[in-house]
Biopython code that builds the backbone (N, CA, C, O; Angstrom):
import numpy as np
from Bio.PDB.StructureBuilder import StructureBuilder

atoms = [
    (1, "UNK", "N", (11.933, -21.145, 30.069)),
    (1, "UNK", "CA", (12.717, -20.338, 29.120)),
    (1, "UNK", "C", (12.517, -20.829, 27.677)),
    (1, "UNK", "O", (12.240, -20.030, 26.782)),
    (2, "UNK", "N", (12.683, -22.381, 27.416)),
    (2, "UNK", "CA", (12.652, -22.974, 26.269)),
    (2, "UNK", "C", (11.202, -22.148, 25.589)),
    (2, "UNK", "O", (10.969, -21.453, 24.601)),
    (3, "UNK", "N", (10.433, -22.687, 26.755)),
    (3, "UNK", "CA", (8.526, -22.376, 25.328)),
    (3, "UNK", "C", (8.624, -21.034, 25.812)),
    (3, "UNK", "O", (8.647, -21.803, 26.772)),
    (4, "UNK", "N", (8.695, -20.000, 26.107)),
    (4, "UNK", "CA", (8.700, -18.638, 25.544)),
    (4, "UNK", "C", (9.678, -18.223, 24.315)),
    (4, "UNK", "O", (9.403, -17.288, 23.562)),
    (5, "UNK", "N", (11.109, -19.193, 24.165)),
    (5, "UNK", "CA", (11.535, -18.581, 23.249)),
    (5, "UNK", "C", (10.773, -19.307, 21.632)),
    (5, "UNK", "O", (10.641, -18.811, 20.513)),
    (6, "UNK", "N", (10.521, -20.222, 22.013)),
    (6, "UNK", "CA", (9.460, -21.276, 20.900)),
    (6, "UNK", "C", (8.040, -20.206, 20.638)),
    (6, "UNK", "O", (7.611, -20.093, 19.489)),
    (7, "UNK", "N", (7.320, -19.391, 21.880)),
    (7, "UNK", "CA", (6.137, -18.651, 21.215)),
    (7, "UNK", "C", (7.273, -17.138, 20.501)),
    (7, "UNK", "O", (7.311, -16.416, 19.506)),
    (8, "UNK", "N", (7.820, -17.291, 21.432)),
    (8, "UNK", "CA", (8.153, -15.598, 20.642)),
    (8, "UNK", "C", (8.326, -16.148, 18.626)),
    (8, "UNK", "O", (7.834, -15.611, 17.634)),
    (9, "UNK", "N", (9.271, -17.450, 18.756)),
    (9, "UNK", "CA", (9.550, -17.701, 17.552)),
    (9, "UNK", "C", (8.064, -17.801, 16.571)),
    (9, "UNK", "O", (7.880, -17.201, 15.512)),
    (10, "UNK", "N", (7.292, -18.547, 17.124)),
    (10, "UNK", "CA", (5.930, -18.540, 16.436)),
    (10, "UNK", "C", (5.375, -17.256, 16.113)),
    (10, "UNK", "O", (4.844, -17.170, 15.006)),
    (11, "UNK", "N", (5.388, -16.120, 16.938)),
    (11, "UNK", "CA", (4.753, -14.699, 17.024)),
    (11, "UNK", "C", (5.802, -14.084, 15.754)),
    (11, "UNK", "O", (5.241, -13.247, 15.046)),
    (12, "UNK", "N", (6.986, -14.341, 15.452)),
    (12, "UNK", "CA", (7.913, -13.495, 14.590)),
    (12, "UNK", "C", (7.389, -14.568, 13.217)),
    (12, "UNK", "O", (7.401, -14.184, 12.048)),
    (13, "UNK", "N", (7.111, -15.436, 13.493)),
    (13, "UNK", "CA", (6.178, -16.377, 12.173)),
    (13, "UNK", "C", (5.031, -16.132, 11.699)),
    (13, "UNK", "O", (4.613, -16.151, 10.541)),
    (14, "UNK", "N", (4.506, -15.880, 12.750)),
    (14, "UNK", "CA", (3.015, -15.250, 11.941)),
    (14, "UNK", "C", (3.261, -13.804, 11.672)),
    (14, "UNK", "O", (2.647, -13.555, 10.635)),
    (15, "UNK", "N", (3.839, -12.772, 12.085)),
    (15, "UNK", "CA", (4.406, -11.250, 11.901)),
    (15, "UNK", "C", (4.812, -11.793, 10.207)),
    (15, "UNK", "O", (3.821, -11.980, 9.501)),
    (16, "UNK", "N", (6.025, -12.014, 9.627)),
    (16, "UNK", "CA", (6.440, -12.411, 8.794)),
    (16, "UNK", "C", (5.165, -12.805, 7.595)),
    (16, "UNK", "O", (5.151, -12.385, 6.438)),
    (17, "UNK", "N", (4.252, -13.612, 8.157)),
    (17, "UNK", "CA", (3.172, -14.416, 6.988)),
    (17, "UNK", "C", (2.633, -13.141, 6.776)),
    (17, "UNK", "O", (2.348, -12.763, 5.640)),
    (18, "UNK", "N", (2.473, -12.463, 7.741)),
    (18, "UNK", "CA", (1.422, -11.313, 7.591)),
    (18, "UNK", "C", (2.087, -10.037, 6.585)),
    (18, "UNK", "O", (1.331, -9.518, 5.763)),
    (19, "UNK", "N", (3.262, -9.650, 6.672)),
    (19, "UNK", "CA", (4.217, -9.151, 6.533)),
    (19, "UNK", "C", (4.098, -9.304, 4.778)),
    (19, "UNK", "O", (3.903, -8.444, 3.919)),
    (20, "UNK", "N", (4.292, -10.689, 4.687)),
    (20, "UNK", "CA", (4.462, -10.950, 3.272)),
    (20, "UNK", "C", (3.323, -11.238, 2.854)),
    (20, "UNK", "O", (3.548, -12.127, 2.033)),
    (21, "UNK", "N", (2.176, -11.056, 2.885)),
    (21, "UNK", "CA", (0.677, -11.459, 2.703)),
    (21, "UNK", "C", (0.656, -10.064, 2.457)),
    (21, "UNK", "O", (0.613, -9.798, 1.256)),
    (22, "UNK", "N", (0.673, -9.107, 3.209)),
    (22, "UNK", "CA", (0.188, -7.480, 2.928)),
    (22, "UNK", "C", (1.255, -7.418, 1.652)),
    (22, "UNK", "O", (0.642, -7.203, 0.607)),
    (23, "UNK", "N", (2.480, -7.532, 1.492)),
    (23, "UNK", "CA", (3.147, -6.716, 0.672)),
    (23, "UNK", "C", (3.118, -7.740, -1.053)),
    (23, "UNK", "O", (3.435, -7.286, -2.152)),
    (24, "UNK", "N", (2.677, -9.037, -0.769)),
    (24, "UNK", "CA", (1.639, -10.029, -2.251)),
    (24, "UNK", "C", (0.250, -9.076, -2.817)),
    (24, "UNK", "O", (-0.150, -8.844, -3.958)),
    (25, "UNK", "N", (-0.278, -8.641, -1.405)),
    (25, "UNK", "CA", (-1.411, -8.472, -1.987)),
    (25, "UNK", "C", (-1.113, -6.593, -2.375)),
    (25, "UNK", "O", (-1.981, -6.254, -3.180)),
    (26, "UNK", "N", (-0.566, -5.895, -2.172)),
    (26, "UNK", "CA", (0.434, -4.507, -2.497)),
    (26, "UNK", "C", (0.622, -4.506, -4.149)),
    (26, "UNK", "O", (0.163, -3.832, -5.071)),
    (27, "UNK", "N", (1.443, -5.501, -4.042)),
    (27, "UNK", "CA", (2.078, -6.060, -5.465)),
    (27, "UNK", "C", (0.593, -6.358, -6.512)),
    (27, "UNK", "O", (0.281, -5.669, -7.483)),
    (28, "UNK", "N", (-0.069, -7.416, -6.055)),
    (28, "UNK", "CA", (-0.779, -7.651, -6.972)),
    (28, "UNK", "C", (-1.841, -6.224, -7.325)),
    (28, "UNK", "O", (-1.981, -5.774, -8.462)),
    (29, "UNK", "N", (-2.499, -5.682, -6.131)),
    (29, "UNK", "CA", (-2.914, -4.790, -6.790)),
    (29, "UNK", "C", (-2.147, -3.106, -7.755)),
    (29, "UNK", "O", (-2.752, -2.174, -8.286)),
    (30, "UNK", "N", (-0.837, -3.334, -7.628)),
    (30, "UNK", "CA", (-0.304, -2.085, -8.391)),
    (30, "UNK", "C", (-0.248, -3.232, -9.753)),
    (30, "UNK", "O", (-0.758, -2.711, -10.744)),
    (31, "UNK", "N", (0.165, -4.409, -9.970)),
    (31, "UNK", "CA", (-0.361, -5.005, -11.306)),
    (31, "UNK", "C", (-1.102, -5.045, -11.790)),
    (31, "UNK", "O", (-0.977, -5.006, -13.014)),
    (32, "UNK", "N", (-2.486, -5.156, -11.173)),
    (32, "UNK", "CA", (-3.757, -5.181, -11.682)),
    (32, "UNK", "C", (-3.782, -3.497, -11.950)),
    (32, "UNK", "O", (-4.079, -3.264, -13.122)),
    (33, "UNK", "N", (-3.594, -2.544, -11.322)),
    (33, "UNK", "CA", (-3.567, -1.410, -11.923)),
    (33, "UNK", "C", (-3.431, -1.172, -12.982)),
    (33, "UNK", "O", (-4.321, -0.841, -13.766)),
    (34, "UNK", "N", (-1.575, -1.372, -13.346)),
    (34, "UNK", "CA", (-1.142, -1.332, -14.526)),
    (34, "UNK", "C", (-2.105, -2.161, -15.484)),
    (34, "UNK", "O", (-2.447, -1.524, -16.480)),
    (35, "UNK", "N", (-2.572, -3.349, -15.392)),
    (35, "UNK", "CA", (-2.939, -4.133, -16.599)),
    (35, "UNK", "C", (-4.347, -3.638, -16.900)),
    (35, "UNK", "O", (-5.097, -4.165, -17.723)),
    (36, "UNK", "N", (-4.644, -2.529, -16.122)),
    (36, "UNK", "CA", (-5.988, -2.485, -16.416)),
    (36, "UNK", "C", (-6.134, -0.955, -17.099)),
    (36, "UNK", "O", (-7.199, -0.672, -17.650)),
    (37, "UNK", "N", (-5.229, -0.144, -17.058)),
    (37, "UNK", "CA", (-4.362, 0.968, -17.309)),
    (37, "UNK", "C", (-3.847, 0.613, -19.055)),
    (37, "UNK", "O", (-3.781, 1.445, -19.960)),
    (38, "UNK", "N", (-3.536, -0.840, -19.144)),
    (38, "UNK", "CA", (-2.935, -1.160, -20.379)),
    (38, "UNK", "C", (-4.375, -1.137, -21.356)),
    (38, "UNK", "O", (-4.502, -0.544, -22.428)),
    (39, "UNK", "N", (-4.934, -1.587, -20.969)),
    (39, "UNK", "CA", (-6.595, -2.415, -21.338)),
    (39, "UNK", "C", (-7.179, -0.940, -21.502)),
    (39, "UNK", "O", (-8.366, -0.774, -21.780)),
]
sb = StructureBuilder()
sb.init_structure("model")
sb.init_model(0)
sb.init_chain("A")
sb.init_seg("    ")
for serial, (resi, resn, name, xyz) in enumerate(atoms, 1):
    if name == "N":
        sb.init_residue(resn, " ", resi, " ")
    sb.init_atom(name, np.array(xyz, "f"), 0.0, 1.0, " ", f" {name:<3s}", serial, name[0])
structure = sb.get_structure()
């Protein structure tokens, strides 16, 4: 019971990195938009 709830926890950890990795790299490119839009 213990190490399945330890992988599930790891699996909602990497979901999350990924999660916030897509929505950094989202962000950076609507900035680079704008700044290049400014330029």
């Amino acid at each position: 019971m213990l190490t399945t709830i330890k992988i599930n926890r790891g699996e909602k950890m990497k979901a999350n990195k990924m999660i916030k990795g897509l929505s950094f790299l989202l962000i950076g490119t609507i900035l680079l938009a704008n700044t290049l839009e400014i330029l």
